[in-house]
N, C-alpha and C positions, 0 to 999 in steps of 0.2 A: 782346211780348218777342222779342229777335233769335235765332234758332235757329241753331246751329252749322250748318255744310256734313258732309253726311255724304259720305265716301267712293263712290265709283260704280266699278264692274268690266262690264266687257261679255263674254257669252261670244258666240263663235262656232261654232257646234256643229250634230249631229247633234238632234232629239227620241227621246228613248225611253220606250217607251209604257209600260214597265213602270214605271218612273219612278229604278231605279238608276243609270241614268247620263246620260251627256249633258246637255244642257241643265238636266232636270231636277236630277240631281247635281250639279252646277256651279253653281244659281240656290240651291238648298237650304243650301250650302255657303258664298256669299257672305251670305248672311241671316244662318246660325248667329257667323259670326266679326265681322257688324258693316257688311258694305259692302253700299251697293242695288245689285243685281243688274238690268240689261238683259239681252236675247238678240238674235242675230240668225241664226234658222235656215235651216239650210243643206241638211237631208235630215229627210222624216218615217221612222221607223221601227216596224212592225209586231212587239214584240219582249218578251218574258217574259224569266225566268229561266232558263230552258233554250236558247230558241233566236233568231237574229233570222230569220220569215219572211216579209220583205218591207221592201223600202225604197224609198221614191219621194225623188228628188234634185228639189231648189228652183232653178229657171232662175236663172243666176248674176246677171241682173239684181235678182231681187230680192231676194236676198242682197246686193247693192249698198244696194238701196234699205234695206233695213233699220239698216246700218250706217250710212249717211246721217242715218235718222229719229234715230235715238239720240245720235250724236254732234253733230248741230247744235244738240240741244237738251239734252239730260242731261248729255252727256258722256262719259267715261270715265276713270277714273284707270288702269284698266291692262286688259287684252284678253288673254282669252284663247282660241285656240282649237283645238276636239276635232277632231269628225267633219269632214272637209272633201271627202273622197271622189273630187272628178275634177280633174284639170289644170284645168279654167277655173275652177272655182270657189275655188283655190288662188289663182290668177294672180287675181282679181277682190278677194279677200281682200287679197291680198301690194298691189293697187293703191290701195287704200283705206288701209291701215295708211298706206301714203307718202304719202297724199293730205292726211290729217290729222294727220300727223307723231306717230301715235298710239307713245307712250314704255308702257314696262311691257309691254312685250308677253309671254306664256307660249306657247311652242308645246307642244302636245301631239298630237304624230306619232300622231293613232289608225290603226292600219291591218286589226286584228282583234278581233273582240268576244269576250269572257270563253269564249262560247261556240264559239270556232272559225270564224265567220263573218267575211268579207272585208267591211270597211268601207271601205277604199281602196281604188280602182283599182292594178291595179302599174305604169300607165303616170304614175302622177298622184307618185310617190316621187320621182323625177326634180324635176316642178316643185316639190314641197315642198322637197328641198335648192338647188336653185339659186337659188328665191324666196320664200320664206318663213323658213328658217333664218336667212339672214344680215340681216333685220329684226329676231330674234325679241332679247328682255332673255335668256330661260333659257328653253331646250328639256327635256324630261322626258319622253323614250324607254323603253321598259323593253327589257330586253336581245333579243327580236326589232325591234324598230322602229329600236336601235341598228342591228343587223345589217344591214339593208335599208337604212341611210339610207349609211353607211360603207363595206358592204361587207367586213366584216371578220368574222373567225367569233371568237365570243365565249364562252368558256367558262369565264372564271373571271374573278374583283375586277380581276389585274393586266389583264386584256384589256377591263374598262372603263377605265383608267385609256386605255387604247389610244383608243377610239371617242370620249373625252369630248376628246382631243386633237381629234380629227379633226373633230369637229361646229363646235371652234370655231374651226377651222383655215376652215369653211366663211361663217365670219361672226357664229355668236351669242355675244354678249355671255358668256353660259353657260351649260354644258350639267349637267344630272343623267341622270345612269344610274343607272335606277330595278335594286334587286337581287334582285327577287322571283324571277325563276327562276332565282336560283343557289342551293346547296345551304349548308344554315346558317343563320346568323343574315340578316335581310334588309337589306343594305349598299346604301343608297345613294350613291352617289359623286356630289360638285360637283369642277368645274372651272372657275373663271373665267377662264382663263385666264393668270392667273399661280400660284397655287395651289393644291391638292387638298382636299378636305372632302371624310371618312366621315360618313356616319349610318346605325347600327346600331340595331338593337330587337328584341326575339327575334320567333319565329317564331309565330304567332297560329294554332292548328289551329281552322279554320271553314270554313263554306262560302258566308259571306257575305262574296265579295270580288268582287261586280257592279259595276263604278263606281269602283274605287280608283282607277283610274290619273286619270280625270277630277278626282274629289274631290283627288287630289293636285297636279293642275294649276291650279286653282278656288283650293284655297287658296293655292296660292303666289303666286297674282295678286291673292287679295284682301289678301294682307299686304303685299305691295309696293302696293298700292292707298292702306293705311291706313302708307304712308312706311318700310316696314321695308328695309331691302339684299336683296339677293339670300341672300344667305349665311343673315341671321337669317330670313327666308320660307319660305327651304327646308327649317331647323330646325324652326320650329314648323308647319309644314305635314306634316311625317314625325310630329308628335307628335300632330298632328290625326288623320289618315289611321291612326296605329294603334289612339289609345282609341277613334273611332267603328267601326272594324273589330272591336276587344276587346266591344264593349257593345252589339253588332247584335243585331237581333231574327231569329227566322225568318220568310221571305216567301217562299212558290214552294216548286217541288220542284228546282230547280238553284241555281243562284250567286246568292245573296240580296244584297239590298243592307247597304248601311253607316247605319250609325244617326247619322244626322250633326247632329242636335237631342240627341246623349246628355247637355250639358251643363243643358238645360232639365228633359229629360225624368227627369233624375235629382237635380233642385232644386240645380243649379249653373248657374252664367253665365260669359259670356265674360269674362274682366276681364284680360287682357295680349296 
């Protein structure tokens, strides 16, 4: 019997040990919604729920080579990536994407972990807006990684409406500005460039929010993986990211992860 083609997503990321974010989050996450998950990592990480202590970076060759393996032979319906950490390995990324004219692409500017820990170099902000932005389908900053990539100080919904200009003034297709640290309900704003989209959802008091910004990048690339627009990806990618955040369990004694199996784990399935 002929089997359907399943959807495929590739991250490009960080590993984190604890397992809330990074690679991890982002493979957990393409599973939960339907698409087969590849990886192609980029940095090991040494890191719990409290803190990251220690990270060793992957020679950008073989961060080449990985993206290689996967795309000559799996594929990928859309790409996205986290942790990316130095100028070459940005530039080796951004080379690849044009090599294989890879479409769907998510960027997800990580540049500090839940925990206060510097995942980006500050010299590597630079090569992620000059080449990797203007490849990307949709960027998904949260309002510091706006600020660093822009340059603009951001302190309220109207001053994203500011930065989401600007990101796509730099080349992406379109940008979300993610609304977590701003005070109130949590407003994410799209931009594609011709239009604005809010998505609002009230404010979730927890302390499992390790991995959200990834889970939120993951899934917007595995809905555009499985053909959705930017706009409807975004939508249900905000409505992923809060029931798995609303239905977490506790793990650790700091920032716990996202329950991103809660549709299984609670005898429901994915079905739109």
């Amino acid at each position: 019997m002929r089997r359907s083609r399943v959807p495929t997503a590739m991250t490009i990321a960080g590993s984190d040990s604890g397992g809330g974010a990074g690679i991890q989050a982002d493979l957990k996450t393409f599973a939960a919604l339907g698409v087969y998950g590849t990886s192609a990592i980029t940095a090991i990480t040494a890191q719990n729920t409290l803190r990251v202590s220690a990270v060793h970076e992957l020679p950008p060759e073989m961060v080449a080579a990985q993206i290689d393996a996967i795309v000559t032979d799996i594929g990928a319906d859309a790409v996205k990536t986290g942790m990316l950490s130095s100028s070459p390995i940005i530039h080796v990324v951004a080379e690849r994407v044009r090599h294989y004219k890879l479409e769907r692409l998510v960027v997800d500017p990580v540049m500090v972990a839940k925990s206060g820990d510097r995942l980006l170099q500050e010299e590597a902000v630079t090569a992620m807006r000059e080449q990797l932005i203007p490849l990307a389908t949709v960027v998904t900053p949260n309002l510091p990684e706006a600020e660093a990539i822009t340059g603009l100080r951001l302190a309220t919904l109207q001053d994203s409406y500011k930065a989401a200009k600007a990101m796509v003034g730099m080349g992406a297709k379109a940008v979300v500005v993610k609304g977590g640290h701003l005070a109130g309900p949590a407003v994410d704003l799209l931009y594609d460039g011709k239009s604005f989209h809010e998505f609002s959802a009230p404010r979730i008091e927890t302390r499992s929010t390790h991995g959200t910004g990834c889970t939120f990048g993951s899934a917007v690339a595995a809905y555009l993986a499985r053909g959705l627009s930017p706009l409807e990806a975004v939508g249900k990618a905000k409505e992923y990211v809060t029931e798995a955040m609303r239905r977490a369990f506790l793990i650790g004694s700091g920032h716990g992860p996202l329950n991103h199996f809660y549709r299984w784990w609670n005898g429901e399935q994915e079905g739109s």
